[in-house]
PATORKOL-123024 format. One record per residue (C-alpha): residue number from 1; y, x, z. Coordinates in pm, 1 decimal. Last residue first. Layout:
N
+-----+----------+----------+----------+
| num |        y |        x |        z |
+-----+----------+----------+----------+
| NUM |        Y |        X |        Z |
...
+-----+----------+----------+----------+
END
This chain:
303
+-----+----------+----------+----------+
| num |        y |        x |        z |
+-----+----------+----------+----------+
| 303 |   6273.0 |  17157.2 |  16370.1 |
| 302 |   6690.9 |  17015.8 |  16302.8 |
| 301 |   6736.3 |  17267.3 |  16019.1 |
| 300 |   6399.1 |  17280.7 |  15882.5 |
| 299 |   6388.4 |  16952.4 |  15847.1 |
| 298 |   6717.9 |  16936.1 |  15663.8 |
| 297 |   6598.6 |  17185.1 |  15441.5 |
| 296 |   6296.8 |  16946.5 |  15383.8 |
| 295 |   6542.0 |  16644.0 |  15312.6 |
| 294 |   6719.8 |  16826.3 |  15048.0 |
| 293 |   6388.5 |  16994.3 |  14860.8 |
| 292 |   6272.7 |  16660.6 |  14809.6 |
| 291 |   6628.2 |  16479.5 |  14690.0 |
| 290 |   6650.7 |  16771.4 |  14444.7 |
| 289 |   6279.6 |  16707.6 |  14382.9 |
| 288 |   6363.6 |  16308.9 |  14292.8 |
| 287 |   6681.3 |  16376.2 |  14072.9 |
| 286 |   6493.0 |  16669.0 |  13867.3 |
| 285 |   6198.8 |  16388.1 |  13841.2 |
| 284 |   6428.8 |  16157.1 |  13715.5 |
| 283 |   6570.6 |  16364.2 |  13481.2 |
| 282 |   6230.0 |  16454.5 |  13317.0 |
| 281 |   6140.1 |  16062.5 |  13348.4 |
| 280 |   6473.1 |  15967.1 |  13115.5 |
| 279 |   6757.1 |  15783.1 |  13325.2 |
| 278 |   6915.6 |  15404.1 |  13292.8 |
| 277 |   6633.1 |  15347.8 |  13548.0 |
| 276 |   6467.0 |  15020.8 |  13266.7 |
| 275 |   6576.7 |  15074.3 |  12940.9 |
| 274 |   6499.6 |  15463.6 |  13014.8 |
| 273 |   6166.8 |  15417.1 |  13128.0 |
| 272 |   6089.4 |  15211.5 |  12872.4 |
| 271 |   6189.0 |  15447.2 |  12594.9 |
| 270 |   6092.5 |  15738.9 |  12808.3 |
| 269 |   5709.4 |  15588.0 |  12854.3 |
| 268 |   5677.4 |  15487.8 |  12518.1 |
| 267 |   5788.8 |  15862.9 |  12413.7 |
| 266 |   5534.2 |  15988.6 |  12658.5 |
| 265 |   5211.1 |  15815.5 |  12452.1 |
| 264 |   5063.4 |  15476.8 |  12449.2 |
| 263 |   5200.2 |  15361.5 |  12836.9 |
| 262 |   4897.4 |  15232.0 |  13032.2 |
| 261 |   5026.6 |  15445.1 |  13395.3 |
| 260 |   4789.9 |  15711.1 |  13388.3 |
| 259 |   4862.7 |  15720.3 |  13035.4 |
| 258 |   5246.7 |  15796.4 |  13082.2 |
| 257 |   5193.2 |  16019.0 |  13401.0 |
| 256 |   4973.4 |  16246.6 |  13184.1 |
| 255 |   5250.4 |  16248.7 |  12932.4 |
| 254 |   5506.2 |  16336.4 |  13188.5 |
| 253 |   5258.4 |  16634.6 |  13341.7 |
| 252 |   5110.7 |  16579.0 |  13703.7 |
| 251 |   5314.7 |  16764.1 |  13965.8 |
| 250 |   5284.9 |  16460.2 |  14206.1 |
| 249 |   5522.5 |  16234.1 |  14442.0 |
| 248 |   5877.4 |  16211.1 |  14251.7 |
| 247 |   5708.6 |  16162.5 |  13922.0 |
| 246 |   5446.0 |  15912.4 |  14013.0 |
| 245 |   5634.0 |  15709.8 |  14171.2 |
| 244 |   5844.9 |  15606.6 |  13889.7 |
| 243 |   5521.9 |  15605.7 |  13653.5 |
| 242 |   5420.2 |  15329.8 |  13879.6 |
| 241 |   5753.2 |  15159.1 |  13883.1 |
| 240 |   5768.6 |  15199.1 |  13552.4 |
| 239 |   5453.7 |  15024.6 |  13481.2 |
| 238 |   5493.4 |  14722.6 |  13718.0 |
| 237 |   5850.0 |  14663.0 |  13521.9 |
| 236 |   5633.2 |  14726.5 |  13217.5 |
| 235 |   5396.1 |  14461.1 |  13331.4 |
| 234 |   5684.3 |  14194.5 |  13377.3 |
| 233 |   5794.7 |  14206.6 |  13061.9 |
| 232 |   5381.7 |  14135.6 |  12959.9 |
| 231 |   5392.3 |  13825.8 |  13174.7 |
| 230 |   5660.9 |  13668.9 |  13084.4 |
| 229 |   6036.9 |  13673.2 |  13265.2 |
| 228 |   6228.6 |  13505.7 |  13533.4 |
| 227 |   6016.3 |  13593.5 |  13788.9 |
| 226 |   5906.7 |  13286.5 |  13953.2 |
| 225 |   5970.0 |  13017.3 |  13706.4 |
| 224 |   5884.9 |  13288.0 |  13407.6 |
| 223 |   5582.3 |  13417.7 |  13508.4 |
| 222 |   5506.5 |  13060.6 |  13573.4 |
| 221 |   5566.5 |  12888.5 |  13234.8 |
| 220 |   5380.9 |  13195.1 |  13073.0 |
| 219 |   5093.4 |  13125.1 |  13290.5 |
| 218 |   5081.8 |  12800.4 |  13172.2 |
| 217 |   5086.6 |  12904.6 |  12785.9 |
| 216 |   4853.6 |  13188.1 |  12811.0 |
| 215 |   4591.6 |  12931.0 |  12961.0 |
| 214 |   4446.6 |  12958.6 |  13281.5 |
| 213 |   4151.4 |  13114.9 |  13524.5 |
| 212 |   4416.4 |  13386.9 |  13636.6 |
| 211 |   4188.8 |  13641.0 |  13482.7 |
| 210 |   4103.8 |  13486.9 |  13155.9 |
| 209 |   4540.1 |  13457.7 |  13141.5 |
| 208 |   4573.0 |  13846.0 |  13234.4 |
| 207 |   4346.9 |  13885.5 |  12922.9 |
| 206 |   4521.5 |  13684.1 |  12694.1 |
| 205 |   4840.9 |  13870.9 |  12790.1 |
| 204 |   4658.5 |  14171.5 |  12634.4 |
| 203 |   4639.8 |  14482.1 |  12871.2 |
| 202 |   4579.1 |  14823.0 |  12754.4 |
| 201 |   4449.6 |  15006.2 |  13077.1 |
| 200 |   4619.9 |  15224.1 |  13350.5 |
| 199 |   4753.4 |  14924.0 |  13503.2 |
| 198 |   4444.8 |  14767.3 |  13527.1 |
| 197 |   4412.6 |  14659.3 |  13890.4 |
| 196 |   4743.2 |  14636.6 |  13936.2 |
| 195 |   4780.1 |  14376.5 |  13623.8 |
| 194 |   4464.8 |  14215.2 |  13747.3 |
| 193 |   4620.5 |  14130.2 |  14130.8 |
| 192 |   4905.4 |  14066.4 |  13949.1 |
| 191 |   4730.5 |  13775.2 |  13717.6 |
| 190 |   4522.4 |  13663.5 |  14013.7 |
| 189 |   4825.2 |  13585.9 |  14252.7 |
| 188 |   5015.9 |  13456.6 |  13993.1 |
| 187 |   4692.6 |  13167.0 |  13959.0 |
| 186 |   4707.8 |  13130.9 |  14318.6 |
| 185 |   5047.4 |  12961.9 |  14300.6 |
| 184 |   5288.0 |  13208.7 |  14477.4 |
| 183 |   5397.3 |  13235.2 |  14832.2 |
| 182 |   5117.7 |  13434.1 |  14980.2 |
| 181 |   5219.0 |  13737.0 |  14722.9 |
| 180 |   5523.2 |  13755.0 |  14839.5 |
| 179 |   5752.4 |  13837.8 |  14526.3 |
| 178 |   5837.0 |  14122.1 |  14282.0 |
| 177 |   6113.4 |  14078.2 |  14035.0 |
| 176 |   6406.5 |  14238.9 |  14277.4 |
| 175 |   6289.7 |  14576.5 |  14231.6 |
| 174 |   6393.6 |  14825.0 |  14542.3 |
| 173 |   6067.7 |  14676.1 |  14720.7 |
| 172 |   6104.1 |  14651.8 |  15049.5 |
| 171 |   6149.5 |  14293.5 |  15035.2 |
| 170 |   5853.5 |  14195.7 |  14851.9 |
| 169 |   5628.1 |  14451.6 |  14988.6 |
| 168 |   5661.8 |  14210.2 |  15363.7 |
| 167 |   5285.8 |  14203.8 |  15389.7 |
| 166 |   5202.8 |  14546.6 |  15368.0 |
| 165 |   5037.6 |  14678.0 |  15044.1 |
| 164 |   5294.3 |  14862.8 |  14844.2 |
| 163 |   5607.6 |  14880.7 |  15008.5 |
| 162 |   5469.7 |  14903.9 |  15335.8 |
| 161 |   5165.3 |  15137.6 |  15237.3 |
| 160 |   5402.5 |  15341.1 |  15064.3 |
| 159 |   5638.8 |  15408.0 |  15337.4 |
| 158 |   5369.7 |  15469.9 |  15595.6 |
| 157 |   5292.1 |  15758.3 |  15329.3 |
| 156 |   5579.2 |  15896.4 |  15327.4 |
| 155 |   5656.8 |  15840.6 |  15708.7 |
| 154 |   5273.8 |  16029.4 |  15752.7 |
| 153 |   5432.6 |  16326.5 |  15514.9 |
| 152 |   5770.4 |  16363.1 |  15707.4 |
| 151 |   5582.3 |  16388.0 |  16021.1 |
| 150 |   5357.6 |  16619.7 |  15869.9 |
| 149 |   5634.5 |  16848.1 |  15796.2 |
| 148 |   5811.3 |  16845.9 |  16124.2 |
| 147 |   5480.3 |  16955.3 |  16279.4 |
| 146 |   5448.8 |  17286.9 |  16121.2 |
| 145 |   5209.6 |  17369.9 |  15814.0 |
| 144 |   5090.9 |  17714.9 |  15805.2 |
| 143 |   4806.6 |  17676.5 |  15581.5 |
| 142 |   4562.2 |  17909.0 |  15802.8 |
| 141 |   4544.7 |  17556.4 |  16076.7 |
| 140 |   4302.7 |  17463.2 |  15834.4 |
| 139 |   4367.8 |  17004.1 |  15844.6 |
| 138 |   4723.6 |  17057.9 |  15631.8 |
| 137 |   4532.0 |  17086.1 |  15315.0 |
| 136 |   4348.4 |  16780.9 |  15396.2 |
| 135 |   4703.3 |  16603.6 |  15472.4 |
| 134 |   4821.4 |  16696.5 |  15150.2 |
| 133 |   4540.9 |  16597.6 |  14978.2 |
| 132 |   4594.9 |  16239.8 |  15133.9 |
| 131 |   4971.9 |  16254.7 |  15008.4 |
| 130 |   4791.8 |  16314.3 |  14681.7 |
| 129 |   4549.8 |  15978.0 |  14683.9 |
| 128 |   4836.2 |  15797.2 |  14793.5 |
| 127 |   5063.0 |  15855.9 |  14450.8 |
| 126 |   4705.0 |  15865.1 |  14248.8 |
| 125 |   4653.2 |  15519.2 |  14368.9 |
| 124 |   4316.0 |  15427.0 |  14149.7 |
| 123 |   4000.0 |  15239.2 |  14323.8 |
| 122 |   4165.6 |  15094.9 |  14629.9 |
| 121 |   3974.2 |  14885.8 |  14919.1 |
| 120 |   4223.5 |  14646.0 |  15094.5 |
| 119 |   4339.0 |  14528.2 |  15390.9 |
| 118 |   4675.7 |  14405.1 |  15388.6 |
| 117 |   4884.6 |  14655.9 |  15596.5 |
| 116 |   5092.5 |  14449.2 |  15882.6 |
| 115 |   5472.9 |  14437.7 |  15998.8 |
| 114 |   5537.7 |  14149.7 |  16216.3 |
| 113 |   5857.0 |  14211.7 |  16436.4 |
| 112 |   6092.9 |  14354.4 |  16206.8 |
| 111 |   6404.2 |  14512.4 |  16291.2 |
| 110 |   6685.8 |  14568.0 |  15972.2 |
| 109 |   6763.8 |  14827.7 |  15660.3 |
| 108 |   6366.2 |  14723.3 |  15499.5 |
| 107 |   6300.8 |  15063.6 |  15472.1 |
| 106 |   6392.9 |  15203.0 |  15793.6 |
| 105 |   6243.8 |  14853.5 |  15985.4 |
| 104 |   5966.9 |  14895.5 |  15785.6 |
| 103 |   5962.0 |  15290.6 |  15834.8 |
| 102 |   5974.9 |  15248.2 |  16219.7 |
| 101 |   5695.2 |  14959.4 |  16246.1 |
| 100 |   5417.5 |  15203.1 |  16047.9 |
|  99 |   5551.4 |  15511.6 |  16289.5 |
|  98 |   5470.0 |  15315.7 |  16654.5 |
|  97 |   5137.4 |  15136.0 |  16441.5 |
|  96 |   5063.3 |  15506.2 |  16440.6 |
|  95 |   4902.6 |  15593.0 |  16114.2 |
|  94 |   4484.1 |  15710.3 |  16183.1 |
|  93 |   4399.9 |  15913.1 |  15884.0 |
|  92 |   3980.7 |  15911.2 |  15800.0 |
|  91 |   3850.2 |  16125.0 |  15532.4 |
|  90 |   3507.6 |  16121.3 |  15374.9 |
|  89 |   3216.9 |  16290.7 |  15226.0 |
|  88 |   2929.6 |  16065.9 |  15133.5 |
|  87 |   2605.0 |  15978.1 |  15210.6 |
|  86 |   2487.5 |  15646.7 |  15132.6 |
|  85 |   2491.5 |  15282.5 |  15197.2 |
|  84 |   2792.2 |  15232.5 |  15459.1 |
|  83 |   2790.0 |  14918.0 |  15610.8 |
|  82 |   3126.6 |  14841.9 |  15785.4 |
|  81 |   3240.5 |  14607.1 |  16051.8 |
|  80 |   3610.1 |  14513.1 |  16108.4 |
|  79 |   3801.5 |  14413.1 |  16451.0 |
|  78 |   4197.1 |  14364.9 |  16369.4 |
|  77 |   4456.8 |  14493.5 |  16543.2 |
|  76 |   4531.3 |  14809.9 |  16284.5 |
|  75 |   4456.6 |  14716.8 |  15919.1 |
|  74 |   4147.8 |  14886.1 |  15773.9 |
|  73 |   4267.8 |  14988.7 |  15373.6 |
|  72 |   3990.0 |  15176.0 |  15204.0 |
|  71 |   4064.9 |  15430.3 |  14923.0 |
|  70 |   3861.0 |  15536.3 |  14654.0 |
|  69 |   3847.2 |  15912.3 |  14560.9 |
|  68 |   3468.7 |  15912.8 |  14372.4 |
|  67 |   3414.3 |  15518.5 |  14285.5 |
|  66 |   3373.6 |  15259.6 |  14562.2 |
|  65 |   3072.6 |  15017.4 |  14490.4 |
|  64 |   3206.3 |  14682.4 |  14672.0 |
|  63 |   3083.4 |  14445.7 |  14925.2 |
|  62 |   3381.4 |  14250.6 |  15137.0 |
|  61 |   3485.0 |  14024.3 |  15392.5 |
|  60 |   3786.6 |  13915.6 |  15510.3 |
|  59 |   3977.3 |  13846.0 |  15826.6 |
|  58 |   4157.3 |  14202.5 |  15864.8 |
|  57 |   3817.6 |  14375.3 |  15831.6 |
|  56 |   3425.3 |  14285.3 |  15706.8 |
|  55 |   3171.7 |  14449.9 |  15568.3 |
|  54 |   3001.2 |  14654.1 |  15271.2 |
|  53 |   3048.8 |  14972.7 |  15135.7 |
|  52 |   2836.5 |  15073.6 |  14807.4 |
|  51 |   2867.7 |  15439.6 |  14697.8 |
|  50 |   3037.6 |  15637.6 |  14425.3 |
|  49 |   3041.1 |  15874.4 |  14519.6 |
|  48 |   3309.6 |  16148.9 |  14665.8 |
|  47 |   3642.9 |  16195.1 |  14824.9 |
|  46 |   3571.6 |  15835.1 |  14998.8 |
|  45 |   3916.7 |  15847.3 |  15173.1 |
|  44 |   3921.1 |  15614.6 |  15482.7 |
|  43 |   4293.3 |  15461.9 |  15584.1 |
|  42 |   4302.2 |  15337.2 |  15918.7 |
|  41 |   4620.6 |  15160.6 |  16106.5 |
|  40 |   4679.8 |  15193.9 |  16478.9 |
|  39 |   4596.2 |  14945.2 |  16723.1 |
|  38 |   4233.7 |  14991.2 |  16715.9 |
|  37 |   4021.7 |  14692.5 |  16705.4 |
|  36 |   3631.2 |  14739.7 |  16816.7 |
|  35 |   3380.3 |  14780.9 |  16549.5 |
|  34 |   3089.5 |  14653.8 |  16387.4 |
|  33 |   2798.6 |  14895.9 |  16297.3 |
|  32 |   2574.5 |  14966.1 |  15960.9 |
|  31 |   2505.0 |  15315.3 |  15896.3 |
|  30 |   2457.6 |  15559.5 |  15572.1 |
|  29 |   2536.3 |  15939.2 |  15640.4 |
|  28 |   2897.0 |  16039.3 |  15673.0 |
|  27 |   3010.2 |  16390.2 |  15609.4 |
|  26 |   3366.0 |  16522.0 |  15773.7 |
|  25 |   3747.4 |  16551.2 |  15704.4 |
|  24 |   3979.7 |  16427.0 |  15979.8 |
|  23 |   4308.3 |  16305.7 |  16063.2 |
|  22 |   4567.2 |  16148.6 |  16334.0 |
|  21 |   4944.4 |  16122.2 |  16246.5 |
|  20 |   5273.9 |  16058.2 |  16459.3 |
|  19 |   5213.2 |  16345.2 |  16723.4 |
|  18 |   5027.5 |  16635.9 |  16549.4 |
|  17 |   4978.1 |  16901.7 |  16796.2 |
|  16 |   4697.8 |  17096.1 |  16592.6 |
|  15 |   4397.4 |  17069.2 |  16860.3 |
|  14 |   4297.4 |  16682.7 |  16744.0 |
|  13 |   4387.9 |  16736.2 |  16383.1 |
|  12 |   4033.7 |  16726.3 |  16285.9 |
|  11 |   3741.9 |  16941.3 |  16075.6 |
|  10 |   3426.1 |  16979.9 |  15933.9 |
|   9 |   3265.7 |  16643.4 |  16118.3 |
|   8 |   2904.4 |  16594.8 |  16059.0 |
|   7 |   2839.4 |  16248.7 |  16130.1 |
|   6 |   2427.5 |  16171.7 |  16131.2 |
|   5 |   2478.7 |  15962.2 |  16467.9 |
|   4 |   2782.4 |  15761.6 |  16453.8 |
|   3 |   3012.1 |  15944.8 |  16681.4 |
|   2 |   3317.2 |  16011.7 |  16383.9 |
|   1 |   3284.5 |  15614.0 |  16331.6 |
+-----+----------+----------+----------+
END
């Protein structure tokens, strides 16, 4: 895509020695072109818009306005095409499928052979959006960031696309209540799909039902077959996690954290929060840097 006449690129990581991690920043104008498979997995920033991206990647097609700091999810393997319809400023990061296999099989605690990144195109992921920042920041060689630090960044972020979007989330996930997503009646499928989609928003369980084309009642019966709880239980499980992630990964304020992730007000964060980690967010964020600041001494120790 970076030799697609009109490309402007403003900078790479091609002369800054990173081995596990490929990036850069530049400004597409509007093309339409279908391309090759690459082994390695592609995530494509859109840091501004919107604009309308069209296509098709991983088996599927697609044609969606992405809003300012959308994400686009182009599995390695796979050939994809993509229509772009405007100008717009953008950042690619090429994972290493070599990295992507290493934190499943990290993750996971055993080897897997079949590790793959759904495709996807993401309006809201603060958590990713900010390990992309970091990797911009890391792009002007004046920032002084050494190579053992953006290895540990591309693992972080490897380990969020596996828990979050790869096709083995269920068992990577530290929360027992999630499930495969392939193995579940389609209307499931729709409700979570919804529930991630509007975390951020006030959600009745009437709503998640319109989604899921069915009633309250039978997706009740469901939640509860296959999770063990109803559907609005099983939000604030989604919600915490979120918020969870949240406060290890960003700097954003507890109440900011608490509407970005649908909660009223910071007290109906802690209460839930609390119910569910046994631990208010302010502790768990104290917890989470300490656990930070201990891996990047022993970085520093063994770089």
């Amino acid at each position: 895509m970076l030799r697609m006449p009109g490309c402007m690129v403003r900078r790479t990581s091609e002369a800054l020695g990173w081995g596990c991690v490929y990036a850069s920043l530049q400004w597409e104008s509007p093309f339409r072109k279908d391309f090759d498979a690459v082994e390695d997995q592609l995530i494509v920033w859109h840091r501004n818009g919107p604009v309308h991206i069209a296509g098709q990647g991983g088996g599927q097609a697609y044609s969606e306005i992405m809003p300012p700091d959308s994400i686009h999810l182009i599995p390695g393997g796979s050939e994809f095409s993509v229509d772009l319809g405007a100008d717009v400023e953008t950042m690619h990061i090429y994972l290493r499928r070599e990295l992507l296999q290493e934190v499943a099989n990290t993750v996971l605690g055993r080897a897997i052979s079949d590790i793959s990144i759904q495709p996807r195109l993401l309006h809201h992921d603060p958590i990713l959006r900010s390990m992309l920042e970091t990797i911009n920041t890391a792009l002007d060689p004046a920032c002084g960031f050494s190579n053992p630090e953006i290895d540990y960044m591309a693992r972080t972020i490897g380990a969020h696309l596996v828990r979050r979007y790869s096709n083995i989330q269920e068992a990577t996930s530290r929360d027992s209540f999630l499930r495969p997503l392939e193995n579940l009646p389609h209307c499931l499928t729709a409700a979570l799909e919804f529930m991630n989609r509007n975390i951020d928003a006030s959600i009745r369980v009437e709503d998640v039902a319109e989604a899921a084309q069915t009633s309250v009642g039978h997706l009740t019966r469901e939640f509860r077959v296959h999770f063990g709880m109803p559907p609005h239980r099983y939000l604030i499980k989604l919600r915490v996690n979120r918020a969870r992630d949240l406060l290890a990964s960003t700097d954003l304020p507890i109440a900011v954290i608490a509407f970005e992730c649908g909660f009223s007000h910071q007290e109906h964060l802690t209460r839930h929060f609390k119910r569910e980690l046994d631990a208010t967010p302010a502790a768990y964020r104290r917890f989470a840097g300490d656990t930070l600041r201990m891996k990047r001494v022993g970085m520093s120790a063994t770089g």
